[in-house]
Structures are given as structure tokens and as C-alpha cells.
C-alpha positions in Angstrom: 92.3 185.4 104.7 95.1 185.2 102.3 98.4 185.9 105.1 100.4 183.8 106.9 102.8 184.0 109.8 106.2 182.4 108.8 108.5 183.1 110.7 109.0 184.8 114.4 111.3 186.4 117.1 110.5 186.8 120.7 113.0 188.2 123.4 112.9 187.7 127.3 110.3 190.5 128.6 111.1 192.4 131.9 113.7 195.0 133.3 116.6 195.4 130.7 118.8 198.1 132.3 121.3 197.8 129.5 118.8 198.0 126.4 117.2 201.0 124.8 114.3 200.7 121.9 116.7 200.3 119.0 118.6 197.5 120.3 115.5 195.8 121.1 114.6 195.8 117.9 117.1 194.7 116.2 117.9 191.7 118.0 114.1 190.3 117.1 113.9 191.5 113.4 117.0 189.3 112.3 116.4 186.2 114.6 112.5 186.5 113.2 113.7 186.9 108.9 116.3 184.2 110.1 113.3 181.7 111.4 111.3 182.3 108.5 113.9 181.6 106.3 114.0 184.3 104.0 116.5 187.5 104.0 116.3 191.3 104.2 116.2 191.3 100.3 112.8 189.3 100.6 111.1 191.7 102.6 108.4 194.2 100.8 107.4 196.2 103.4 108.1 196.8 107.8 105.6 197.6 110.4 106.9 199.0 113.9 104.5 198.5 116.2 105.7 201.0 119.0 103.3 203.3 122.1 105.9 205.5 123.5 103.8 208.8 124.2 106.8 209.3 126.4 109.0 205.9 128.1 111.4 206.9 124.8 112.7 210.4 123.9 113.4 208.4 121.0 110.2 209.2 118.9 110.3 208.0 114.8 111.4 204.4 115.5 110.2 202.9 111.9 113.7 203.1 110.5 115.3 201.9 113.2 114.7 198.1 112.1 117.2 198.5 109.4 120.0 198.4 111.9 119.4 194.9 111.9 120.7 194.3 108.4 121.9 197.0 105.6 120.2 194.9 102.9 116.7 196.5 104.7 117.9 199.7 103.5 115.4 201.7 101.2 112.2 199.2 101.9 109.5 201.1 103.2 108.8 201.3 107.2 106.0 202.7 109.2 105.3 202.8 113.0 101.9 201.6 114.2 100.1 202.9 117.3 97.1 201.9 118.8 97.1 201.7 122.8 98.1 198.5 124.2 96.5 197.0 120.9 99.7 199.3 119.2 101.3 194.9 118.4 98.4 193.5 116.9 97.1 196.9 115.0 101.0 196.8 113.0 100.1 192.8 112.3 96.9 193.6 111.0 98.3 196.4 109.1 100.8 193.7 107.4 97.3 191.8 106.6 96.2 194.2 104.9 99.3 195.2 102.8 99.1 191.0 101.9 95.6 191.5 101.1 96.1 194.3 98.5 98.9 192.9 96.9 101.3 195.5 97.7 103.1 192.9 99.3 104.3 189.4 99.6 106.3 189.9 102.5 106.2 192.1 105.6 107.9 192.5 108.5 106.6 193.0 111.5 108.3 194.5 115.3 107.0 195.2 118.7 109.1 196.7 121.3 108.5 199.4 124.5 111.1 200.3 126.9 109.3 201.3 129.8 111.1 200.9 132.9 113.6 203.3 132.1 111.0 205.8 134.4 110.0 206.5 137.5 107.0 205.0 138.5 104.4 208.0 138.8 105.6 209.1 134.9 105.1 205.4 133.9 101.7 205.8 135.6 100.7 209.2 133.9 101.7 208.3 130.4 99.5 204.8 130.8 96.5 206.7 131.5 97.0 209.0 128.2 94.7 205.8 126.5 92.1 206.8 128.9 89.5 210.0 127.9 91.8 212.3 129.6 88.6 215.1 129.5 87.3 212.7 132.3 89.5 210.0 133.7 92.5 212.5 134.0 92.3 212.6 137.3 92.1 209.2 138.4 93.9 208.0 141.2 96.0 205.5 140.3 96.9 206.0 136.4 95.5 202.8 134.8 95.1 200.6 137.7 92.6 203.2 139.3 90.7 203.1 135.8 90.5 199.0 135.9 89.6 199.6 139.6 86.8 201.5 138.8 85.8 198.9 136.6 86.0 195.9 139.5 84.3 198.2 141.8 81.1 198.4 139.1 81.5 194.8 138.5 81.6 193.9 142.0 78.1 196.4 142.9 76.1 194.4 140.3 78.0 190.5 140.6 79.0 190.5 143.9 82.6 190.1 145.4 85.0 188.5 143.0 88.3 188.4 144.9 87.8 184.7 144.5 87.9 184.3 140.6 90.8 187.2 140.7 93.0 185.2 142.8 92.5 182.1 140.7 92.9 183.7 137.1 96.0 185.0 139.0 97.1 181.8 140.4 96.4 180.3 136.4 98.8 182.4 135.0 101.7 182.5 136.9 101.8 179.2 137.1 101.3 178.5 133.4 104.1 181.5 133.3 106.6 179.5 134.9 106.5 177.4 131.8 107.1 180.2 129.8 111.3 181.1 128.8 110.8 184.9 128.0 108.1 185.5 130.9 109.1 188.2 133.3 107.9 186.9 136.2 108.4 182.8 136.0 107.0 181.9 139.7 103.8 179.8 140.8 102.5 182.4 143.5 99.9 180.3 144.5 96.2 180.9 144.7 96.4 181.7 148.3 98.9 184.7 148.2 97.0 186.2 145.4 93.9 185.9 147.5 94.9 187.6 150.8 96.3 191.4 151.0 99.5 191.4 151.9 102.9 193.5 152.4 104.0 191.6 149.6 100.2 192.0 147.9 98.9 195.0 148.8 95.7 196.9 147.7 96.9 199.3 144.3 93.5 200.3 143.3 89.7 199.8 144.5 89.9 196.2 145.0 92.8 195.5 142.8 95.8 193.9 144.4 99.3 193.7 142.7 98.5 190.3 141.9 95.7 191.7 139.9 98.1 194.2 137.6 100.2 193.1 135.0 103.7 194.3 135.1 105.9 197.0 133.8 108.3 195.6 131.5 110.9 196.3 128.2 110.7 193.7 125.5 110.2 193.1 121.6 108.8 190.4 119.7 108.7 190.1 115.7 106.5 188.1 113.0 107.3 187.7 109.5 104.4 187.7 107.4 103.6 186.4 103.9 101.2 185.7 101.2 100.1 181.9 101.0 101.9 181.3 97.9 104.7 182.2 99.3 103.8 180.6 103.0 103.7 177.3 100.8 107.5 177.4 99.9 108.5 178.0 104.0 109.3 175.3 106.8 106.2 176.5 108.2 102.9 178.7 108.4 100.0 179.3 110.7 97.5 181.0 108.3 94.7 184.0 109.9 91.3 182.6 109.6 90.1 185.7 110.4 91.6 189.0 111.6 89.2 191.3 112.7 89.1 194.9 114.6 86.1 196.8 116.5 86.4 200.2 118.1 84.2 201.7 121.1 83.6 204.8 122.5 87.1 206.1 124.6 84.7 207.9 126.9 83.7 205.4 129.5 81.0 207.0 130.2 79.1 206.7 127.1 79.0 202.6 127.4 78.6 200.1 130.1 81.8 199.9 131.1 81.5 196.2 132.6 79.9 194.5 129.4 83.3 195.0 127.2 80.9 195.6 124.2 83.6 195.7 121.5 85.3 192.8 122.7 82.3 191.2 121.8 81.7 192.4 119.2 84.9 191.5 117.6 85.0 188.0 118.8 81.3 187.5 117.1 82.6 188.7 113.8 85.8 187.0 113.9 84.3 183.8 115.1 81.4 183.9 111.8 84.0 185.3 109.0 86.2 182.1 110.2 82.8 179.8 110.8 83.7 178.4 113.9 82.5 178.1 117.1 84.1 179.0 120.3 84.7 175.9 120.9 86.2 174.9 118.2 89.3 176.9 119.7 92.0 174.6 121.0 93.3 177.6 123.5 93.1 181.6 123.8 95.3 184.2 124.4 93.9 187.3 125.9 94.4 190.2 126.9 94.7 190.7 131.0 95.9 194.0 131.8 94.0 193.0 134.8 92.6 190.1 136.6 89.5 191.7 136.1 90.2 192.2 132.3 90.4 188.1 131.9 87.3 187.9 133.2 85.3 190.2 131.9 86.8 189.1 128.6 85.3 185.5 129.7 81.8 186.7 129.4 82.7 189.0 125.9 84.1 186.1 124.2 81.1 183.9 125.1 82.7 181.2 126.6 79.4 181.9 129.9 76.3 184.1 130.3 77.5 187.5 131.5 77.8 187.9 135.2 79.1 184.5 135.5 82.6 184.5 134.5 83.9 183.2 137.8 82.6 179.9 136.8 84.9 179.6 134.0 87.4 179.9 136.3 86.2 178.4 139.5 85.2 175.1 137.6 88.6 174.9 135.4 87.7 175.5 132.0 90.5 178.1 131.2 93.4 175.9 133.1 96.0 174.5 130.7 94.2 171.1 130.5 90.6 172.8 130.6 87.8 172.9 128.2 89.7 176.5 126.6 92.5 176.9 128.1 93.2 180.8 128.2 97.1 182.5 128.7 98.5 179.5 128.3 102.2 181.4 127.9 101.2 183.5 131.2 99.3 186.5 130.0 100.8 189.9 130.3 99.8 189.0 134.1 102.9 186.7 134.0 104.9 187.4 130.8 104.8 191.3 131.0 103.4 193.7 129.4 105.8 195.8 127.1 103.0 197.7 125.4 104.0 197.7 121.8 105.0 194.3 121.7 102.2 192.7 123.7 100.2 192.2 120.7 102.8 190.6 118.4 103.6 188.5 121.4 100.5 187.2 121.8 100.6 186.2 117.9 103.9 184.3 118.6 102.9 182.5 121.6 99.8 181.1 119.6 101.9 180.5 116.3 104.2 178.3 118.6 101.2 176.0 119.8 100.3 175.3 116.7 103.5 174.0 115.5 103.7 171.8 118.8 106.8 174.4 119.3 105.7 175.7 122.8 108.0 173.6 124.4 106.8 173.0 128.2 104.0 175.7 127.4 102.3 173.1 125.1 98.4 172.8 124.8 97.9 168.9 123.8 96.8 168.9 120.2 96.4 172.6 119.4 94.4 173.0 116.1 92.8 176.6 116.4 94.2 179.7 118.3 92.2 182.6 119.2 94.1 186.4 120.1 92.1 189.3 121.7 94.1 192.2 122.3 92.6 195.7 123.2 93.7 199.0 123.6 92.7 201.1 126.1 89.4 199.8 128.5 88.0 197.8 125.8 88.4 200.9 122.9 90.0 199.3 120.3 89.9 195.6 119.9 91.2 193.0 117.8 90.5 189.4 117.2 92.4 187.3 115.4 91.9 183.4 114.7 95.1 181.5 113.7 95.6 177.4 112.2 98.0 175.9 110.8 98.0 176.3 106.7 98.9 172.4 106.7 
């Protein structure tokens, strides 16, 4: 791969009564250029990686990111959308741009405001990344589509409450670690075990411990050609960057099996020639309990039908064999749809400058991303190290 991350932003995620879209942007854009080290003047070409399909009546954000300094005026801007894969689909756009030498730098911005809604409206414009022909009337926007899965998962597997509540517990307590989490409180395998007033059912099995949260926030990368990455403080170069899409109908695959997951993970682990255990941690992409643990079995890391092991015997804790959402996941940090993606690329760039702070995996050397849109419709993989 010939781009680099360089430089990044990431603001608090979770209810910002007092922010809209374009102020979220433009706090991360400058504080990102600013970390990289290089100024408006530098930048080639912007990527806004932005859902919406509704939370904003602000459509056409792309030009919005040259609030944050007049000098951005006239550089081209473009807004990426790809389900909750919308962060990672405007990085790998920048990769490309790098790739084809139309540019040496590029800017890159995630934000959503969703809260600004009632809930019911937040739930009906979530399920727009479903096959509306078909899962339109789900009960339960998204959560009823993820229930659907667990119930499917549960008929062939067997009950897994168990390895829910424990890939829970795992990330809120790795969240409490984690500055810009929303939600920065150990809850405690227990409480995300039992149903509760406090934990009630939401969908099929699916407690609210199981969902990931509704939240505003924004997170930026600067991106750059190694040539250039050379010249910066620092650079965490893409080993690989890849993206696989399925079916959107779920019922033209097996909706348990997460078969582009897979598939992306395989390629992205053979065009970087590693292993999956070469990775020092990964972060990945739970929507929903049942998400993390699916994506278990996709990535690999055990045969599938056994992903409860992963969890029951450790491996994904912080000091495990693979530790997995170290920062929290969008289980703990939130999950502001347009930014999750370029979040996820942060938190991994910060391990592997030994910059996590109190999030720190011990000696992180290789960082693995999954992020998908949709239930496992568009996926994307990307492998990060450090370029020295």
C-alpha cells in the first residue's frame, strides 16, 4: 500500500445538545491538519464521510469542512456514504486518490448528529441499510434485524446469553479507559447477563446491553503518500486495505456465517501476508453483541459455531491472545454512524504509536479494522503498522 495515516482528530462521542454536523466537523478537521503537521494549503483533496438519510436536514456537508480554515477554500470535497461502513468507505477512498497519484494529501472527516430525533425516527432511518422490500417491517428498526440474527444463531448454536454478556462486560470496561467514549462505566458481566429494568429485552434476545448506542460525534485522519509520511512526526502505514460487498437481501445468504466479513479479512490478511495472529489487537465492528461474535468466527480467530470460546476463555480481553475493542467498541464508545469508521482507524493509529494512553495494548505492532455496513453488506478490512 503506498498511504499513510499522519495525523488525526477525535472528539468526545455521545449526546451534544449544543452541536449540529458543521460544527462537529470543524472542530476535528483543524485539530487533525494541526496533529499531522501540515496546513490547509497542504491538503490535495477532502473526503466527508457522512450517513444522514435523515438525523440532518442539512444534506450536502462536503464543503462544510472549509469552515475550519479559509485556506481550504477551492480544494476539492466530496461526501462518502456507505451504511455504517459510510468512515472507513471515505478513508479508503483517500487510499485510492494516494494510489493514483492525484494526491499527496487528503483529508479525511466523519461526523453524524443523531440524537437530535426522537427515538422511533432514529429507529426507522437505521433500518433504511436493511432490504426495505423485506425487512421493512421489522419490529424493532435495526435491533429487530440483529435480533433476528441471534435468534438464528441461537436455533443452530444453542443459547448464547453467556458470551453476549461477557463481550458486553469486555467492552465497557475496556471503555472506561477510553477519554471520548460515550458511555465510560464497567457494568459488570453480571448486569449484562440478567434482564433487568435497567437491561431490558429490545429485540428477540437482545438486551440493551447488547446494542450499541445512539450518539453525535466526529473523528478525522489526515492521509498521505509515504514520501511525504517520511518527512512527519509520525505514520502508521495500510498494509492492506480491502473492501467486499454481499447481497443486501438477507435472504439470499446465510445470515449467521457473515460471508463477506470473511471474505474481506482472508483477502486483507494474504495481500498483507500475515496471519491472524500476527495482529497485535482488533477493532471491530459490534453494532451488537451478537455482531462481535459472529465477527469472531469471520475473522478466523475459531471454527464457526464456537465463537463463545474466544470469549469465554479470554482471548479477546485487553491482555488476551487478540485483544478485540480495545478503545470500547461502538458498544462502549458510541456509534455516530459516519464517524465510526474513521474512529476505529484512529483508535488503532494511537496503539501503534504507544499513544493510547490508559487504552494501551502492551507492544502493539499490527492493527486489524473491520467495519461493515449494513448486516454484513458492505465490509472493509483494513491492516495498519507503523511505517518505522
Amino acid at each position: 500500500m503506498t498511504a499513510c495515516i499522519v495525523g488525526w482528530s477525535h472528539g468526545p462521542f455521545g449526546k451534544h445538545a449544543t452541536e449540529d454536523v458543521e460544527s462537529l466537523i470543524v472542530s476535528v478537521a483543524a485539530e487533525a491538519l494541526k496533529d499531522a503537521g501540515v496546513g490547509p494549503d497542504d491538503v490535495d483533496e477532502i473526503l466527508v464521510g457522512h450517513f444522514n438519510e435523515g438525523f440532518s436536514s442539512q444534506a450536502f456537508p462536503a464543503s462544510l469542512v472549509l469552515q475550519a480554515d479559509e485556506r481550504l477554500r477551492f480544494k476539492p470535497a466530496t461526501r462518502v456514504e456507505n451504511a455504517c461502513a459510510t468512515g472507513s468507505a471515505a478513508i479508503h477512498q483517500g487510499i485510492k486518490a494516494i494510489e493514483a497519484k492525484r494526491a499527496r494529501i487528503v483529508l479525511v472527516v466523519g461526523v453524524e448528529k443523531m440524537t437530535g430525533l426522537p427515538g422511533p425516527e432514529i429507529g426507522g432511518i437505521l433500518l433504511k441499510a436493511s432490504y426495505l422490500k423485506e425487512d421493512g417491517e421489522i419490529e424493532g428498526g435495526f435491533a429487530g434485524v440483529f435480533g433476528l440474527i441471534a435468534q438464528q444463531y441461537y436455533q443452530k448454536h444453542g443459547d448464547q446469553s453467556d458470551a453476549l454478556a461477557r463481550i458486553a462486560a469486555k467492552n465497557h470496561k475496556n471503555g472506561v479507559a477510553n477519554p471520548y467514549a460515550q458511555l465510560r462505566k464497567d457494568l459488570g458481566y453480571e448486569f449484562c447477563r440478567e434482564v433487568s429494568d435497567k437491561n431490558p429485552l429490545v429485540a428477540g434476545p437482545l438486551k440493551r446491553t447488547d446494542c450499541s448506542l445512539v450518539s453525535d460525534g466526529a473523528a478525522a485522519c489526515v492521509l498521505a503518500d509515504v514520501e511525504t509520511a517520511l518527512t512527519l512526526s509520525k505514520a502508521v502505514i495500510f498494509r492492506s486495505a480491502q473492501q467486499v460487498n454481499d447481497y443486501l437481501p438477507m435472504s439470499k445468504r446465510d445470515i449467521t456465517l457473515f460471508e463477506g466479513c470473511e471474505v474481506a479479512w482472508k483477502r486483507a490478511l494474504a495481500d498483507a501476508r500475515l496471519g491472524l495472529e500476527d495482529l497485535s489487537l482488533v477493532e471491530t465492528h459490534d453494532c451488537f453483541t451478537i455482531a462481535e461474535l459472529l465477527e469472531y468466527e469471520a475473522m478466523g480467530l475459531t471454527p464457526r459455531g464456537q465463537g463463545a470460546r474466544a470469549i469465554a476463555e479470554g482471548w479477546t480481553t485487553k491482555d488476551g491472545k487478540l485483544p478485540v475493542n480495545p478503545s470500547g467498541g461502538l458498544k462502549s464508545k458510541g456509534h455516530p454512524i459516519g464517524a465510526t469508521g474513521v474512529s476505529m482507524h484512529v483508535m488503532a493509529s494511537m496503539q501503534l504509536t504507544a499513544s493510547a494512553g490508559d487504552m494501551q495494548v502492551a507492544d502493539a505492532k499490527l492493527a486489524g479494522i473491520f467495519n461493515m455496513g449494513g448486516a454484513a453488506v458492505a465490509n472493509y478490512v483494513s491492516i495498519l503498522e507503523p511505517l518505522r
